[in-house]
C-alpha positions in Angstrom: 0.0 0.0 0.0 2.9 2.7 0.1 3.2 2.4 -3.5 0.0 4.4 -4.3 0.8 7.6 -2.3 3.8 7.8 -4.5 2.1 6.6 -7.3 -0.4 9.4 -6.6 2.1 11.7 -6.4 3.9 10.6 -9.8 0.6 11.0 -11.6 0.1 14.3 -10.3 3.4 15.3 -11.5 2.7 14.1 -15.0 -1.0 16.4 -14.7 1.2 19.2 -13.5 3.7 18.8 -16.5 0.8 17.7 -19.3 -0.8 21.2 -18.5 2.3 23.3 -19.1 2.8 21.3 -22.3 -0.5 22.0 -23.5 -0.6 26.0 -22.1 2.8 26.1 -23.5 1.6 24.8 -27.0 -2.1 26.9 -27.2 0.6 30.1 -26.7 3.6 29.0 -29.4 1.1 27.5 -32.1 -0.8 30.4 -33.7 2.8 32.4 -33.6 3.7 29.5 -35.3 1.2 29.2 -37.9 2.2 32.3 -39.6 5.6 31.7 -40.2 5.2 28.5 -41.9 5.0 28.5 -46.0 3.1 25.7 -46.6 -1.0 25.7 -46.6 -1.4 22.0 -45.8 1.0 22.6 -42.4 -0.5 26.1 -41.8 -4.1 24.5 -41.6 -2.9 21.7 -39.3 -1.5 23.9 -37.2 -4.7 25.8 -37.0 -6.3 22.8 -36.2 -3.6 21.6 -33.7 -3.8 25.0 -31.8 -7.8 24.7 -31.4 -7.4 20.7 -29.8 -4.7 21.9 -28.1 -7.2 24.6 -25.8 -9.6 21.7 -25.7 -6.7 19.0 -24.3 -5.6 21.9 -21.6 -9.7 22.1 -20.5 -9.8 18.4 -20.3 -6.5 18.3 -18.4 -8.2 21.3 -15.8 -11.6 18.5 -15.0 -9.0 15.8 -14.3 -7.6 18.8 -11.6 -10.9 19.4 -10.5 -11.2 15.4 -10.0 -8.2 15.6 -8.2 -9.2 18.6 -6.3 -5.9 20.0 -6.9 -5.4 23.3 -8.6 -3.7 23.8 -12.2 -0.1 25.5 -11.8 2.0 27.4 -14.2 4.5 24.8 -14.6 6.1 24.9 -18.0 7.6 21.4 -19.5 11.1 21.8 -19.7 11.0 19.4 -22.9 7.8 21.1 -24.5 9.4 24.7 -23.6 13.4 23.6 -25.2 11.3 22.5 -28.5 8.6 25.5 -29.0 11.7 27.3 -28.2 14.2 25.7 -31.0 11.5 26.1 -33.7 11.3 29.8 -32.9 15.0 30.5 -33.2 15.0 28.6 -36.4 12.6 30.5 -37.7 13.6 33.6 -36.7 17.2 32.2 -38.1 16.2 30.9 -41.3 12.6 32.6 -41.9 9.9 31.1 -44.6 10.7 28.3 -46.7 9.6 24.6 -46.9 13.1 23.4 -45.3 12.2 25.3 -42.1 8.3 24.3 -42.8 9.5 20.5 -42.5 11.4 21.3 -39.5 8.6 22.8 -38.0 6.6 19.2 -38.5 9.6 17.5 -37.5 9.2 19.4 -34.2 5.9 19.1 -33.5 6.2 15.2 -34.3 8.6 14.7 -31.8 6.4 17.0 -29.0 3.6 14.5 -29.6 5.6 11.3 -29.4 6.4 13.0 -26.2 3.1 14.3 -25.0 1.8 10.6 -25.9 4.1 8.9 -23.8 3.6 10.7 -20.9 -0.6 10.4 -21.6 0.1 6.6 -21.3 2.2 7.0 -18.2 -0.9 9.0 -16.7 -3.1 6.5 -17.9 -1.4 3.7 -16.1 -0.7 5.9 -12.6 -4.8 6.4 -12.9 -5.9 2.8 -13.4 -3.7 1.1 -10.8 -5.3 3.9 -8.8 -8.8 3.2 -9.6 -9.5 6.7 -11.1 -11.4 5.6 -13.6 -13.5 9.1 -14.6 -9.9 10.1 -14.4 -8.5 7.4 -16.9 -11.3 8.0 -19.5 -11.0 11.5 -19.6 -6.8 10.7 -20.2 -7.8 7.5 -23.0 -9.8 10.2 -24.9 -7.1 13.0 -24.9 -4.4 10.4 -25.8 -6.9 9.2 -28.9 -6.6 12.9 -30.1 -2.6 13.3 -29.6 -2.5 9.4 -31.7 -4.5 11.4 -34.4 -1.9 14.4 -34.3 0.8 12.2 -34.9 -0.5 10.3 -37.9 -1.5 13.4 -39.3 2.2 14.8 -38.2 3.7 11.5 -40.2 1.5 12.2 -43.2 2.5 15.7 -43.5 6.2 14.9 -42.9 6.5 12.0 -45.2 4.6 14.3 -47.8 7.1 17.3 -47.2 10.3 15.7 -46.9 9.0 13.3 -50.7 8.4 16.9 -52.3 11.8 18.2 -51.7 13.6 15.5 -52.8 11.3 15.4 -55.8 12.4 19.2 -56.2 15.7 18.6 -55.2 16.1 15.6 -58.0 17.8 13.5 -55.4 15.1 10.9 -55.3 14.9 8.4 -58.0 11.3 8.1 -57.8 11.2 11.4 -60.0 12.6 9.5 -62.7 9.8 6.8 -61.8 7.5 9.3 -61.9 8.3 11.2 -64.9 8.6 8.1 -66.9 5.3 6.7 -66.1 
């Protein structure tokens, strides 16, 4: 029985840290959004920045659950990232290398902000929260659909600039056919 004090305490942390990811993201994103070239990534990000404010109010019930109050914690992780793809834009500015940086980015944030939703997940079942662990299966459902739309986008980007780079031989594939 000492595990679940700590357990509750690891799963709090993880809340604590989720939260700052997601407040961090719904501020970085639409400052994002117009520094990107591309219309297909510019959408998503649109997109991404509206769930995003919808994953940070779902993260605020499981606090009220919890009866604990939502704190301004950044993620250190989240924060280095959001951080990076500023500087690179500000370094580099518009163009669809630093548009498939930007996806590279965000793909890794929600591999990231996955894992720890499936961390959360297991802290809340072994602790019989199931509202709790619902609430956290839904929101992870969402961040899996960000990531397959992150994959699509990046395999999509990264195939159109070798295609307009000529170093892929599927060009000649293509042309040919």
């Amino acid at each position: 029985m000492e595990k679940l004090p700590h357990t509750k305490v690891l799963l709090l942390e993880l809340i604590h840290s989720m939260h700052g990811a997601e407040k961090e993201l719904c501020e970085t994103l639409p400052k994002l959004k117009d520094s990107v070239l591309a219309l297909d990534l510019r959408e998503f990000i649109e997109k991404e920045a509206a769930e995003k404010k919808k994953q940070q109010g779902q993260l605020e019930i499981v606090f009220a659950l919890l009866r604990e109050e939502p704190s301004r914690i950044y993620d250190d992780v989240v924060h280095y990232l959001s951080q990076a793809k500023d500087h690179l834009t500000e370094k580099y500015g518009r163009n669809e290398v630093s548009d498939s940086l930007m996806i590279v980015f965000n793909h890794a944030i929600s591999i990231y902000l996955i894992n720890m939703h499936q961390k959360a997940i297991s802290y809340s079942s072994v602790l019989g929260y199931n509202e709790i662990t619902r609430i956290l299966k839904r929101s992870l459902h969402v961040e899996m659909e960000m990531k397959e739309k992150l994959r699509m986008l990046e395999w999509s980007h990264i195939h159109l600039e070798r295609m307009e780079s000529g170093t892929n031989l599927d060009r000649n594939i293509i042309t040919l056919n």
